[in-house]
N, CA, C and O atoms as CSV, one atom per row, in Angstrom:
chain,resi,resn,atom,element,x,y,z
A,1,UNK,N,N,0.825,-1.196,0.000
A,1,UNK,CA,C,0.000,0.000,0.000
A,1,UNK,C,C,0.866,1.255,0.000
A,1,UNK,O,O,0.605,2.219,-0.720
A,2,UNK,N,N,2.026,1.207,0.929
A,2,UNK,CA,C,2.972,2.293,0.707
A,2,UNK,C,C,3.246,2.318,-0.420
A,2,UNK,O,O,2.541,3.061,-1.102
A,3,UNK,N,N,4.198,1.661,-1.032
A,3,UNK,CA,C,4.406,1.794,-2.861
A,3,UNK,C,C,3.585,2.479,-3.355
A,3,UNK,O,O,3.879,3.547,-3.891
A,4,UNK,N,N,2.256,1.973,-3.279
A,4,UNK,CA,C,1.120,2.123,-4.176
A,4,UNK,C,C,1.281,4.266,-4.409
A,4,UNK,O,O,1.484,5.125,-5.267
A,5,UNK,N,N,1.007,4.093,-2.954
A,5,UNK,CA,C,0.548,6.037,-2.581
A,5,UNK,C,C,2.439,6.710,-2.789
A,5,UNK,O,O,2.731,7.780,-3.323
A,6,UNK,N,N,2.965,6.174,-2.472
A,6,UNK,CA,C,4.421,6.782,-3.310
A,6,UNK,C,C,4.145,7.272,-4.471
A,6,UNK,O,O,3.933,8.457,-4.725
A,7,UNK,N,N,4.137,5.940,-5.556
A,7,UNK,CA,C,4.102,6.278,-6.698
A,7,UNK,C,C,3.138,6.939,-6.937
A,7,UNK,O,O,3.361,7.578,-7.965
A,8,UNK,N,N,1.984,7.181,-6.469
A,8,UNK,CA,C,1.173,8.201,-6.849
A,8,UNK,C,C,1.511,9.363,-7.098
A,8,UNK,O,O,1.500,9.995,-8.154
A,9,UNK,N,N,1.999,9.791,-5.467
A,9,UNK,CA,C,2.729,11.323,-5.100
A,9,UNK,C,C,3.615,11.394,-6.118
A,9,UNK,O,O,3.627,12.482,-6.695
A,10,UNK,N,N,4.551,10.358,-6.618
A,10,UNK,CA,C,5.185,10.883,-7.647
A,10,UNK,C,C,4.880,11.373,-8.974
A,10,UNK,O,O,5.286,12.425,-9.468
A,11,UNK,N,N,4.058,10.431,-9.548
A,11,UNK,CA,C,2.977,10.745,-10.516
A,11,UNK,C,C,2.342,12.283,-10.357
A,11,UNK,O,O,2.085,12.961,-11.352
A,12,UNK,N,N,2.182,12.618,-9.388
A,12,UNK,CA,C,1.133,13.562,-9.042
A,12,UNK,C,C,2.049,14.509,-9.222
A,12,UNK,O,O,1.865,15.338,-10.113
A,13,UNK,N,N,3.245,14.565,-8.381
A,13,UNK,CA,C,4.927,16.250,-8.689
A,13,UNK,C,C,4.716,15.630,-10.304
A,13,UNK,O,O,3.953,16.344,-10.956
A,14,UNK,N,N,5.110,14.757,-10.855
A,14,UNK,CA,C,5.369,14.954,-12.060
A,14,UNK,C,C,4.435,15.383,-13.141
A,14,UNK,O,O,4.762,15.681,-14.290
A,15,UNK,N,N,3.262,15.379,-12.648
A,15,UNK,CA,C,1.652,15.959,-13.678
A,15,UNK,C,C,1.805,17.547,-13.556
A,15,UNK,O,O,1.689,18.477,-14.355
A,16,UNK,N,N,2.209,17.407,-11.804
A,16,UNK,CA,C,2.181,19.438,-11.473
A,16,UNK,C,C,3.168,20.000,-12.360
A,16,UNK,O,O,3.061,21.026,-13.033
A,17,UNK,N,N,4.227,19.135,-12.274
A,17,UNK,CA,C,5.560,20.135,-12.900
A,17,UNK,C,C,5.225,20.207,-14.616
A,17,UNK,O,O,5.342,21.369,-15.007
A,18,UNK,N,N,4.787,19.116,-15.866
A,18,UNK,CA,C,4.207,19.103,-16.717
A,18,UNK,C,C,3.297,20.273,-16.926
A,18,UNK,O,O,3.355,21.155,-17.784
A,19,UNK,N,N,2.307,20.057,-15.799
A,19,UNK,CA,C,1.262,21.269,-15.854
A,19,UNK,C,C,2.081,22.626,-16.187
A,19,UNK,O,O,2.060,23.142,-17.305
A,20,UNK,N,N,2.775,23.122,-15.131
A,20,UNK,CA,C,3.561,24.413,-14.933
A,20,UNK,C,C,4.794,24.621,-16.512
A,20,UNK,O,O,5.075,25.731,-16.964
A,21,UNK,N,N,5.249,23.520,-16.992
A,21,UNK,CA,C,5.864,23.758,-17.862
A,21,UNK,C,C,5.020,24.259,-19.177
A,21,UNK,O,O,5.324,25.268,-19.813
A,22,UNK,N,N,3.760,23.283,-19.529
A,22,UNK,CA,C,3.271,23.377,-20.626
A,22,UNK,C,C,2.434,25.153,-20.345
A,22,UNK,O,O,2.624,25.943,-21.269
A,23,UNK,N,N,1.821,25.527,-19.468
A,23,UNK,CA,C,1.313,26.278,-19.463
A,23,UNK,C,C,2.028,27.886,-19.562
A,23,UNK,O,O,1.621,28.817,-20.257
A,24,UNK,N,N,3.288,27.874,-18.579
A,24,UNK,CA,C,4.386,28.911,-19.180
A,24,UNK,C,C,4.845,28.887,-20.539
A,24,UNK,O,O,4.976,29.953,-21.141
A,25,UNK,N,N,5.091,27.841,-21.064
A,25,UNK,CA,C,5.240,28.426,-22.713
A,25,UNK,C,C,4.420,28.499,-23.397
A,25,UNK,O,O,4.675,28.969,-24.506
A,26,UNK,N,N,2.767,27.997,-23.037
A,26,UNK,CA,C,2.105,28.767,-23.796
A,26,UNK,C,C,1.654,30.309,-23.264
A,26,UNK,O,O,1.094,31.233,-23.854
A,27,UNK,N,N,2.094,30.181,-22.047
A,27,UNK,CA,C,1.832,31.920,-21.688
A,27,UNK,C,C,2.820,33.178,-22.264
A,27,UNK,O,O,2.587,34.373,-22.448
A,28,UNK,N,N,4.167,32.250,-22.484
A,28,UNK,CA,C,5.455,33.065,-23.611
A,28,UNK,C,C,4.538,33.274,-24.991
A,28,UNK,O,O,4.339,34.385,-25.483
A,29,UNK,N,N,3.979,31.949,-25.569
A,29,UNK,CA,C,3.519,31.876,-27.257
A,29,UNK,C,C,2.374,32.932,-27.236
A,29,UNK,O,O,2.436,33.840,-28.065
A,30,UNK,N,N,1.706,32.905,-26.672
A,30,UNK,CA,C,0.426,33.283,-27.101
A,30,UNK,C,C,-0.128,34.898,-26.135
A,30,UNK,O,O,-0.897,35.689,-26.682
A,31,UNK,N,N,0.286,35.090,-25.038
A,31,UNK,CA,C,0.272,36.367,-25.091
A,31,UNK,C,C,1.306,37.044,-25.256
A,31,UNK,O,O,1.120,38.131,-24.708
A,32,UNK,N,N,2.320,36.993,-25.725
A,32,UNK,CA,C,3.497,37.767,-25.943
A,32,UNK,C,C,2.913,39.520,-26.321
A,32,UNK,O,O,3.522,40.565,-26.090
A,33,UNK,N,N,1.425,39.327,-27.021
A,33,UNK,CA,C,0.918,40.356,-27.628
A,33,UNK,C,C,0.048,41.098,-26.881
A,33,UNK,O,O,-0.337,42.224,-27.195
A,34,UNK,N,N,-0.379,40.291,-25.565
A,34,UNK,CA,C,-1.320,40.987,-24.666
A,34,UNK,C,C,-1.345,42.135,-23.884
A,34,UNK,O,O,-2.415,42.544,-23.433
A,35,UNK,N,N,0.082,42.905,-23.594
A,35,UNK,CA,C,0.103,43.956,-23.259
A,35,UNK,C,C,0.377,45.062,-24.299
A,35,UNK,O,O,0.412,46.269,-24.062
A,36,UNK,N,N,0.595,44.364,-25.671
A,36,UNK,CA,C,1.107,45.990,-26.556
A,36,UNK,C,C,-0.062,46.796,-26.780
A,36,UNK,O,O,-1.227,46.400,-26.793
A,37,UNK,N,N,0.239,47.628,-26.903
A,37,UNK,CA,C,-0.620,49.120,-27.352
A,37,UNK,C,C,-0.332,49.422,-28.214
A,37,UNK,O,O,0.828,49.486,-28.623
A,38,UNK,N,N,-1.665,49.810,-28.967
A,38,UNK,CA,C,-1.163,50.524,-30.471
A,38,UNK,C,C,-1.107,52.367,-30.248
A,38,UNK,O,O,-1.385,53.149,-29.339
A,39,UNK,N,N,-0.565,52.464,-31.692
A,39,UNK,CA,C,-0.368,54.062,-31.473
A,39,UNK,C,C,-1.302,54.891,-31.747
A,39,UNK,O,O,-0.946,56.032,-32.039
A,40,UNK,N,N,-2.291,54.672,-31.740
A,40,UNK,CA,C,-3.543,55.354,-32.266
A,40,UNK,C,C,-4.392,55.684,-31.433
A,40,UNK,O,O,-5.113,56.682,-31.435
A,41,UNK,N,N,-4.308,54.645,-30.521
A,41,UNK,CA,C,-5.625,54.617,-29.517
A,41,UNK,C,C,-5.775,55.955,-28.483
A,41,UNK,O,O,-5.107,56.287,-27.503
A,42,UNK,N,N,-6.705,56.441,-29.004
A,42,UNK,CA,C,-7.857,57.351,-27.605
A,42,UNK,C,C,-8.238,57.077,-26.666
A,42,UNK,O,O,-8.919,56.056,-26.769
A,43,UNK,N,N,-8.171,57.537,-25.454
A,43,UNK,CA,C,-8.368,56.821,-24.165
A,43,UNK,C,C,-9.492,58.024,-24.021
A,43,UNK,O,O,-9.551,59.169,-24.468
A,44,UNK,N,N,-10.222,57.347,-23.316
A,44,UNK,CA,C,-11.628,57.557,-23.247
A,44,UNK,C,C,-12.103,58.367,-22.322
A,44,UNK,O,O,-13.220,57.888,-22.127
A,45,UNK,N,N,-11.972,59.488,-21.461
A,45,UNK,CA,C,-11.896,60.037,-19.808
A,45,UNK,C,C,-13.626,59.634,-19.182
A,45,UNK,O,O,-14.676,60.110,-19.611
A,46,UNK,N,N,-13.540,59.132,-18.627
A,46,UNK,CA,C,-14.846,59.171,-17.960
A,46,UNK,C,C,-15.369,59.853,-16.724
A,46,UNK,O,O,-14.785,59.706,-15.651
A,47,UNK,N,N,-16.440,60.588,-16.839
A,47,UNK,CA,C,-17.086,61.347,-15.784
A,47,UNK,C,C,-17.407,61.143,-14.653
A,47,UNK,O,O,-18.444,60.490,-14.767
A,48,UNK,N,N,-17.172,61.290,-13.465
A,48,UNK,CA,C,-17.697,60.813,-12.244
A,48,UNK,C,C,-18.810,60.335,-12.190
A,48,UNK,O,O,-19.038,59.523,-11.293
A,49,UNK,N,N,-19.913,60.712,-13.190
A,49,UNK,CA,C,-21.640,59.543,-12.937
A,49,UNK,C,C,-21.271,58.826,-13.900
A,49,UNK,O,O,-21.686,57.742,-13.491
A,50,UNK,N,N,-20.842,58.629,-14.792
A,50,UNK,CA,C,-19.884,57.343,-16.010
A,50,UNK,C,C,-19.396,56.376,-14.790
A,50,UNK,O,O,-19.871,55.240,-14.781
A,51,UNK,N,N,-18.446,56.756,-13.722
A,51,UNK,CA,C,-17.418,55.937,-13.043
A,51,UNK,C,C,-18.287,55.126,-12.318
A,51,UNK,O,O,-18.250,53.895,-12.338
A,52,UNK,N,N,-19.024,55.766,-11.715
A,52,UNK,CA,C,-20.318,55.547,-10.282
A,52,UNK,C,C,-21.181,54.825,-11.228
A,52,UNK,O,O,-21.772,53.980,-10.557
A,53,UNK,N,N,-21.462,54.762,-12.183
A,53,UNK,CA,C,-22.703,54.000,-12.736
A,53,UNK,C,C,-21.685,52.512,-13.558
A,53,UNK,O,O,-22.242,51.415,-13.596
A,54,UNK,N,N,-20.456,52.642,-14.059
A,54,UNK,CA,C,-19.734,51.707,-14.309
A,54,UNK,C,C,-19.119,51.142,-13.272
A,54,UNK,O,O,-18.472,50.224,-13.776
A,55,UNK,N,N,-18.895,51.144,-11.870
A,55,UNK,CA,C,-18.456,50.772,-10.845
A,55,UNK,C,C,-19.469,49.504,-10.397
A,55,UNK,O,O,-19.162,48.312,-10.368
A,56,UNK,N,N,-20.786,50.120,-10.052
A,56,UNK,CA,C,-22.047,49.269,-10.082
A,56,UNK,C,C,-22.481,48.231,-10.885
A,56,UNK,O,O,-23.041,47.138,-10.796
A,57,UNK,N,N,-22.063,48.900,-11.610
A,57,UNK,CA,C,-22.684,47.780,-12.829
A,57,UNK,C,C,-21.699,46.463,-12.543
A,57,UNK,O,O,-22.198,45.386,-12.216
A,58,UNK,N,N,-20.000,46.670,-12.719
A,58,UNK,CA,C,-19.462,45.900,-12.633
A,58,UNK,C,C,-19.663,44.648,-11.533
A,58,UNK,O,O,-19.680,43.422,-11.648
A,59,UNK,N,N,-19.820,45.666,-10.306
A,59,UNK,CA,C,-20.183,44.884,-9.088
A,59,UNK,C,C,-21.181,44.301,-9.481
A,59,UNK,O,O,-21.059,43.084,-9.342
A,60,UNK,N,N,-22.266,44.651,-9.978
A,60,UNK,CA,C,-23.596,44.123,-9.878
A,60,UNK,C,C,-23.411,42.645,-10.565
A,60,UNK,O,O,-23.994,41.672,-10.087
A,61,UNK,N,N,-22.313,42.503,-12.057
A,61,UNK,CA,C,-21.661,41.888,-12.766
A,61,UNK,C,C,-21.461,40.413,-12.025
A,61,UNK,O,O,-22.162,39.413,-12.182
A,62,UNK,N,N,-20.106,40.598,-11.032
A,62,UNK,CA,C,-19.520,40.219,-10.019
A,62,UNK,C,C,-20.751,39.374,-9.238
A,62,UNK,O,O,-21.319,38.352,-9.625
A,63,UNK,N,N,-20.899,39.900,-8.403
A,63,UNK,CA,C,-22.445,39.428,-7.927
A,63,UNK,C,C,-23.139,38.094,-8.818
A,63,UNK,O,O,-22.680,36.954,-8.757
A,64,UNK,N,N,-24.272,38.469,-9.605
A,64,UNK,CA,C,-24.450,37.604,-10.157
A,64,UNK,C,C,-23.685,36.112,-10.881
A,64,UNK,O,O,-24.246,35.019,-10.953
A,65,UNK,N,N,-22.924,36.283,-11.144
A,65,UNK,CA,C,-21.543,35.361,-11.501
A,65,UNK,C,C,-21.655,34.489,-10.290
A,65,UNK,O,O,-22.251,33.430,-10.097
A,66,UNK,N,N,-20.759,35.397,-9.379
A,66,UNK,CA,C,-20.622,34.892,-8.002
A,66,UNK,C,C,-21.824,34.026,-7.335
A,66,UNK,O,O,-21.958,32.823,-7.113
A,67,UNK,N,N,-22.293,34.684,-7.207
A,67,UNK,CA,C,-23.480,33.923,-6.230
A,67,UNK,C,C,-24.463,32.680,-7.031
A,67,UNK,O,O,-25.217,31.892,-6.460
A,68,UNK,N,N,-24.149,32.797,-8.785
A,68,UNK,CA,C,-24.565,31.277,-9.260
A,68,UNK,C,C,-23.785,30.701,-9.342
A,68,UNK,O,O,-24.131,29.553,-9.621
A,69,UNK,N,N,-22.768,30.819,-9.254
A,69,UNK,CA,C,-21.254,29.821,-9.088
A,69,UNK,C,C,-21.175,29.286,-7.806
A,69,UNK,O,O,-20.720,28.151,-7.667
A,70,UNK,N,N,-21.676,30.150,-6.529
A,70,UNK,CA,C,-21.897,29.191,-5.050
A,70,UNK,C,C,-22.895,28.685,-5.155
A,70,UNK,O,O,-22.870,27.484,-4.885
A,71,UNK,N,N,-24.336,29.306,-5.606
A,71,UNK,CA,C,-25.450,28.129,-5.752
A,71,UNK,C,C,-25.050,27.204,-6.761
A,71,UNK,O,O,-24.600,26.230,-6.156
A,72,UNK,N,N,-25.008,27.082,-7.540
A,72,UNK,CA,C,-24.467,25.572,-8.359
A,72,UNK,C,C,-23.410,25.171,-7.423
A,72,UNK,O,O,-23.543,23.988,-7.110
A,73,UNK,N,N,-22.534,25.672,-6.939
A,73,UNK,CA,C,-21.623,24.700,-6.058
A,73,UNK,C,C,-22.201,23.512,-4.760
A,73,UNK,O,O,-21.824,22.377,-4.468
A,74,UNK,N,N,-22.937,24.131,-4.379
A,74,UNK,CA,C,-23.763,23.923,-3.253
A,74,UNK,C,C,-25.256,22.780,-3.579
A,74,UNK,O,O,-25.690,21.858,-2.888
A,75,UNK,N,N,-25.608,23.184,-4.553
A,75,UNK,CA,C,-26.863,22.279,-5.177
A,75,UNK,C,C,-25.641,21.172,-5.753
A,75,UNK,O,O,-25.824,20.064,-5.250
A,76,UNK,N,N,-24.780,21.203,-6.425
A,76,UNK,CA,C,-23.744,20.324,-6.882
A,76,UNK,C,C,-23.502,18.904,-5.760
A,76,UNK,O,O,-23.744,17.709,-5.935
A,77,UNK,N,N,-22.960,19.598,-4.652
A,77,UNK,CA,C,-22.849,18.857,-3.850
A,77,UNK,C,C,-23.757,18.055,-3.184
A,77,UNK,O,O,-23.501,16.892,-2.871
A,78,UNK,N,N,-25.238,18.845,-2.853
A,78,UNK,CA,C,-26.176,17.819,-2.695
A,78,UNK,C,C,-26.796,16.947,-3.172
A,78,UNK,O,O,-27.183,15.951,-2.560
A,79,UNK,N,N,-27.011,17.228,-4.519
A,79,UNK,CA,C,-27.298,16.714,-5.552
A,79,UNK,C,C,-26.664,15.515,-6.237
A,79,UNK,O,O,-27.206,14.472,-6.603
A,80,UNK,N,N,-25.206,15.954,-6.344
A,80,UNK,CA,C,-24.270,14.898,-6.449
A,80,UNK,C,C,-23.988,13.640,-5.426
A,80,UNK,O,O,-23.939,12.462,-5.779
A,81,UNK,N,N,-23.834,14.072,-4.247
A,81,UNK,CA,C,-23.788,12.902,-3.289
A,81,UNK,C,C,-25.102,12.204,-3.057
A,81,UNK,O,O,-24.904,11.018,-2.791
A,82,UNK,N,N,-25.986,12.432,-3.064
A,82,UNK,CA,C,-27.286,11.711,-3.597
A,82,UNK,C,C,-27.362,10.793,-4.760
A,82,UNK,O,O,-27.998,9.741,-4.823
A,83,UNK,N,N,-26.671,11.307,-5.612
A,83,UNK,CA,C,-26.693,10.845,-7.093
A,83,UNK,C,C,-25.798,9.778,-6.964
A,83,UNK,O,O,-26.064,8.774,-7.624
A,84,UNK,N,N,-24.776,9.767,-6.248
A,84,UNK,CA,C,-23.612,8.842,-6.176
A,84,UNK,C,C,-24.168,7.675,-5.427
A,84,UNK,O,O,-24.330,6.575,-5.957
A,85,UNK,N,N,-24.472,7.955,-4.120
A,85,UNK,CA,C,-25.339,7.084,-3.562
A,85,UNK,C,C,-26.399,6.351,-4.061
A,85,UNK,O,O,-26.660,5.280,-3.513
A,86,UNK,N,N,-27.061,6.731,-5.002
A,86,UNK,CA,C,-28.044,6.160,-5.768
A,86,UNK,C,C,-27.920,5.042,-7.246
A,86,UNK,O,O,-28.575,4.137,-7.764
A,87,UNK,N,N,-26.736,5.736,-7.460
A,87,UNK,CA,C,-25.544,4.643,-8.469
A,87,UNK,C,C,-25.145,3.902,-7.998
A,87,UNK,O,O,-25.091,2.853,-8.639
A,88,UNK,N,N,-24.627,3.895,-6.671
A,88,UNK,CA,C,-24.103,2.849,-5.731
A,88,UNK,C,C,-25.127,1.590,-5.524
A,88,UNK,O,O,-24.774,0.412,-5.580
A,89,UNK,N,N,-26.667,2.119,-5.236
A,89,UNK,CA,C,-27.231,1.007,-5.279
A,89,UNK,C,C,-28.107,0.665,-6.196
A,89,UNK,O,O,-28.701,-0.409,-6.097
A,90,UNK,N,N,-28.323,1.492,-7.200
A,90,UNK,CA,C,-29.157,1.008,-8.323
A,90,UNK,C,C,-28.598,2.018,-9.777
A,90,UNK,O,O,-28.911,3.150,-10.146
A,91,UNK,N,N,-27.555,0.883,-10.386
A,91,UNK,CA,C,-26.781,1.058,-11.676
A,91,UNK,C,C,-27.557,1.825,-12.402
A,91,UNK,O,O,-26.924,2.661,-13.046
A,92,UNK,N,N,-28.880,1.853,-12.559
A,92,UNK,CA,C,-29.801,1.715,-13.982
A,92,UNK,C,C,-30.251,3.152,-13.909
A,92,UNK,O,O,-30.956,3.734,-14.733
A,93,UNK,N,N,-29.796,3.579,-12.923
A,93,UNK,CA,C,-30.490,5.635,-12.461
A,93,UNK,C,C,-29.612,5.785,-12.860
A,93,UNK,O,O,-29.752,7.000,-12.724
A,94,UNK,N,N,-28.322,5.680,-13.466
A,94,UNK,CA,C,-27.047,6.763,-13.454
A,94,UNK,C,C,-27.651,7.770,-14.651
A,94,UNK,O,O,-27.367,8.964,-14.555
A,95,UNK,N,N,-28.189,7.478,-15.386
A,95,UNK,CA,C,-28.221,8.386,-16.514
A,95,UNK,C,C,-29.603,9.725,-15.743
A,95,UNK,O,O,-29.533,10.928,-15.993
A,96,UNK,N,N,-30.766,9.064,-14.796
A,96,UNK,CA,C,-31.553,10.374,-14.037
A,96,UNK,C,C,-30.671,11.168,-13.758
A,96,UNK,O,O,-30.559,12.355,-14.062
A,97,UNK,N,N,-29.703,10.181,-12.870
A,97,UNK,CA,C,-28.886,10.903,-11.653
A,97,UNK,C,C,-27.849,12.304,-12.302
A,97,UNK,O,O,-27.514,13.353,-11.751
A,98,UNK,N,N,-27.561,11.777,-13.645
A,98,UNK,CA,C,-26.653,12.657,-14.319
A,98,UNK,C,C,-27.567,14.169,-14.697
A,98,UNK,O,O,-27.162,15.290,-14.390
A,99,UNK,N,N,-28.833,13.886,-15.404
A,99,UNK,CA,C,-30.042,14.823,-15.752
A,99,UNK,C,C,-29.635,15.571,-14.582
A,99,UNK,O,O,-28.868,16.524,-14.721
A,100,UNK,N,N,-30.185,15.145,-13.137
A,100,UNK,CA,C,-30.193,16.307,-12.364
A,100,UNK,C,C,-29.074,16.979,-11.838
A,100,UNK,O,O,-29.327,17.994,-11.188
A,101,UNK,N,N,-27.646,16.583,-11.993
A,101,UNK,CA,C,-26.483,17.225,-11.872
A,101,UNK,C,C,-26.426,17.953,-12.826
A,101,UNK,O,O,-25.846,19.025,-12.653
A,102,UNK,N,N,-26.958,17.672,-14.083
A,102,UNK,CA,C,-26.559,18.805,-15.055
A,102,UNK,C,C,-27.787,20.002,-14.681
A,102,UNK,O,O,-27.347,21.148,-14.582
A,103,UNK,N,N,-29.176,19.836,-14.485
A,103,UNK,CA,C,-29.931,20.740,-14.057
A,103,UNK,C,C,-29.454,21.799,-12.631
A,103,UNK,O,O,-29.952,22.897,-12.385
A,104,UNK,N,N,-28.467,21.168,-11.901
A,104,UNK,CA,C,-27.512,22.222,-10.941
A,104,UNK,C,C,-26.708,23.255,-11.818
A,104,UNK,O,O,-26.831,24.479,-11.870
A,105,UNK,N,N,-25.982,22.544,-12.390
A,105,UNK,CA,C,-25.273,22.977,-13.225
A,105,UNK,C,C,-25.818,24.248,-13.955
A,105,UNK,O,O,-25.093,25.204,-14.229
A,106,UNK,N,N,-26.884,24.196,-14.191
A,106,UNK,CA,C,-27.562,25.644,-14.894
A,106,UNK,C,C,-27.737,26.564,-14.282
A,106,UNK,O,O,-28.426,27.455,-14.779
A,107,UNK,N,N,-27.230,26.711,-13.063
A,107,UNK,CA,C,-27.108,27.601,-12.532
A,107,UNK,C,C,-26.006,28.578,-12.371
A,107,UNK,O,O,-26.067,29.575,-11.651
A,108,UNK,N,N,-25.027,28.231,-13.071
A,108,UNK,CA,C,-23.834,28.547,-13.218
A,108,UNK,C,C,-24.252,29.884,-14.262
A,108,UNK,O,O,-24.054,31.095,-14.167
A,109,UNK,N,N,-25.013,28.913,-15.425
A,109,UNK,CA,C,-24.749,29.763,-17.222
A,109,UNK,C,C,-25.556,30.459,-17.151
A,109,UNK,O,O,-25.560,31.499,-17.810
A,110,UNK,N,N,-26.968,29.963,-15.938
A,110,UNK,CA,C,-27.572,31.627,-15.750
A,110,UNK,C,C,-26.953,32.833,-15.000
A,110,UNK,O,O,-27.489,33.933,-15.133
A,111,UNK,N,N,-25.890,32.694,-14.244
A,111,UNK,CA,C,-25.771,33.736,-13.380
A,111,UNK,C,C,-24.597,34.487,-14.752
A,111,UNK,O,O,-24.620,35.669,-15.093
A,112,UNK,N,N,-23.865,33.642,-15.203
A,112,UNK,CA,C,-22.980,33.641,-16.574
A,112,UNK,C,C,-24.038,34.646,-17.529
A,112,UNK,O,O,-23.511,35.742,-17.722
A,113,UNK,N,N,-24.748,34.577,-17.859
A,113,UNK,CA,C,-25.723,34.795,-18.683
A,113,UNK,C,C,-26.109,36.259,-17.996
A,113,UNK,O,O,-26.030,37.340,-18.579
A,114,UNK,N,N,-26.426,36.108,-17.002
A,114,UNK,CA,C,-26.968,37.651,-16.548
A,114,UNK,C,C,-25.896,38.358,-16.276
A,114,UNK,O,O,-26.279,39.526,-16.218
A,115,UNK,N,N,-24.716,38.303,-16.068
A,115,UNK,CA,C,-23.445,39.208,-15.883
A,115,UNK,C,C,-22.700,39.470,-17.041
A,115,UNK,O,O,-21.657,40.115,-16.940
A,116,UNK,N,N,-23.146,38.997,-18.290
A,116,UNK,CA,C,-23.227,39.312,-19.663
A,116,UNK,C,C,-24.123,40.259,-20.244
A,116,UNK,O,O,-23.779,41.106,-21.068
A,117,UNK,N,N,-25.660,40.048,-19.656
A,117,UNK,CA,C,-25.961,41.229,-19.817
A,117,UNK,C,C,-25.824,42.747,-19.109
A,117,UNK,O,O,-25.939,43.890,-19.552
A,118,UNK,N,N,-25.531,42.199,-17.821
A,118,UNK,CA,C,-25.465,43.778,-17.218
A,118,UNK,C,C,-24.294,44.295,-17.978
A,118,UNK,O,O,-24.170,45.495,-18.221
A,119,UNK,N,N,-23.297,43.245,-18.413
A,119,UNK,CA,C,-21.872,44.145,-18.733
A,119,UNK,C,C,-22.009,44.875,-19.932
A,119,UNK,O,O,-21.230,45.718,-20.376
A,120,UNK,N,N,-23.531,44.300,-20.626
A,120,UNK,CA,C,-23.672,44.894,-21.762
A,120,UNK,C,C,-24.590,46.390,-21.642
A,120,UNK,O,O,-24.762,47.226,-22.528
A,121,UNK,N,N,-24.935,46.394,-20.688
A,121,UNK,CA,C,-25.913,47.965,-20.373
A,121,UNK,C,C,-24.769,48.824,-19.861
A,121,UNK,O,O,-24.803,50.053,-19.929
A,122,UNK,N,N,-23.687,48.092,-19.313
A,122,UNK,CA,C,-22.606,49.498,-18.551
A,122,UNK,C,C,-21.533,49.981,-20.029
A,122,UNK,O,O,-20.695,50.875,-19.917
């Protein structure tokens, strides 16, 4: 059993370090371009009820996101350990059991969904 969980841990530094390698060179490849500025661009000054009404909004943004990302987290978990339990003793639900994990799940792309639109009114 020791062996077993060794080689895991090793497996496991060697997935992290993989991870960390592949992802720094694609963070060299592919934004190399993400901070340049072109020479043209107008910067925009915004007004103190511009700032105060784009401040809000953002938050409001934030918010929604947020708080369907903890409700789906939370329905996830109940939902899911139910679901697991219920696979455990009767094989032939896995595919209900899946329906209603994904119906948690929609709670995510609505809160996604509404912090798309507010970002689109600010």
């Amino acid at each position: 059993m020791e062996k077993q969980k060794r080689w895991f841990v090793s497996r496991l530094r060697v997935s992290l370090v993989v991870m960390l390698v592949v992802m720094t060179f694609a963070s060299l490849v592919f934004a190399t371009n993400a901070f340049a500025q072109e020479a043209d661009v107008q910067e925009k000054v915004l007004t103190a009820e511009e700032a105060g009404v784009q401040k809000f909004g953002l938050v409001a943004a934030a918010i929604a996101f947020g708080l369907g990302a903890i409700g789906a987290g939370i329905a996830i978990a109940n939902v899911g350990a139910a679901a697991m339990g219920t696979i455990g003793e009767k094989p032939e639900l896995a595919s209900q059991a899946l329906i209603f994990i994904a119906l948690a799940e929609g709670l995510v792309v609505f809160g996604f969904i509404t912090a798309l639109m507010i970002l689109g009114k600010v």
